[in-house]
C-alpha positions, 0 to 999 in steps of 0.5 A: 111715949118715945116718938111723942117725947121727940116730937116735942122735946124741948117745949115746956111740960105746962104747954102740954098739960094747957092743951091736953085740958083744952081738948079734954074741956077740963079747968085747972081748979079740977085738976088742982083738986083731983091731983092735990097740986095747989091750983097756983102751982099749976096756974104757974107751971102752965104759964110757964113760969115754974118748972114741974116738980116729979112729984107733981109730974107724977100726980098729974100723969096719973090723972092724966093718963100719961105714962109715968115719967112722960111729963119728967122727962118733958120738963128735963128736955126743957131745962136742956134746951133752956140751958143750951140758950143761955150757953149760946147767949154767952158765946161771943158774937159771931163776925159779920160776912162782908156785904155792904149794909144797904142789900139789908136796908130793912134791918139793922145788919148789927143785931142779924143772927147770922146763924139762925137766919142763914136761909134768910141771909142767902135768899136777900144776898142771891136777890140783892147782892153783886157777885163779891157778895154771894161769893162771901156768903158761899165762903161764910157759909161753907155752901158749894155752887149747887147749894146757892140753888137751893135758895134761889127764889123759884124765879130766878131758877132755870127752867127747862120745857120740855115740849113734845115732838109733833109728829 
């Protein structure tokens, strides 16, 4: 249980259960009347817009075939994660690096998530950008000179040939 939990911790247990009915070719009406969940709660845990209560989470485990407390454990990593979002939406805007918005001309550069989209960022500063820029985004992202090529497009990288000695 411990390397499925960690493989998908995070996402909601109704997810799960949606899949795990696909696959078995079971309906929710079924596992409504076989665990004694109300079908609209069920309806609702996998749409995702209720959480599953431990008792719920226990009655479809056993259905199921799930460990016992799987699906608990499930809906509390969730809440973390969810919990963790709305902490970082709180947080305060993070300062912008300096680089001249016309090498972002396809975005509005004031709604760029510039943690989340750090590999993006690199890739069209290191293709689009002058030398100010990269050096910005290195500083900006505390990247060292053999980081950048880890980003650059596979063009762009120096290749060597390595050719065969005619003998």
């Amino acid at each position: 249980m411990y390397n499925r939990i960690e493989l998908i911790k995070g996402i909601h247990p109704g997810k799960l259960i949606e899949r795990d009915l696909k696959k078995r070719g079971i309906t929710k009406r079924t596992l409504a009347v076989k665990t004694g969940v109300k079908y609209q709660t069920i309806d609702e845990v996998i749409a995702g817009k209720c959480n599953l209560t431990n008792d719920q989470a226990m009655k479809i485990e056993s259905f199921m075939g799930y460990d016992k407390g799987f699906l608990s454990q499930l809906q509390t990593y969730h809440d973390i994660k969810q919990n963790q979002n709305q902490t970082n939406s709180r947080m305060p805007p993070q300062t912008a690096p300096h680089i001249r918005r016309i090498v972002f001309w396809d975005t509005d550069m004031d709604k760029i998530d510039w943690k989340r989209n750090k590999i993006a960022v690199i890739s069209r500063v290191l293709e689009r950008g002058n030398k100010k820029e990269i050096d910005e985004i290195t500083r900006y992202y505390q990247l060292k000179e053999s980081d950048l090529m880890k980003f650059k497009p596979r063009f762009l990288r120096s290749t060597e040939i390595a050719t065969k000695d005619d003998q």
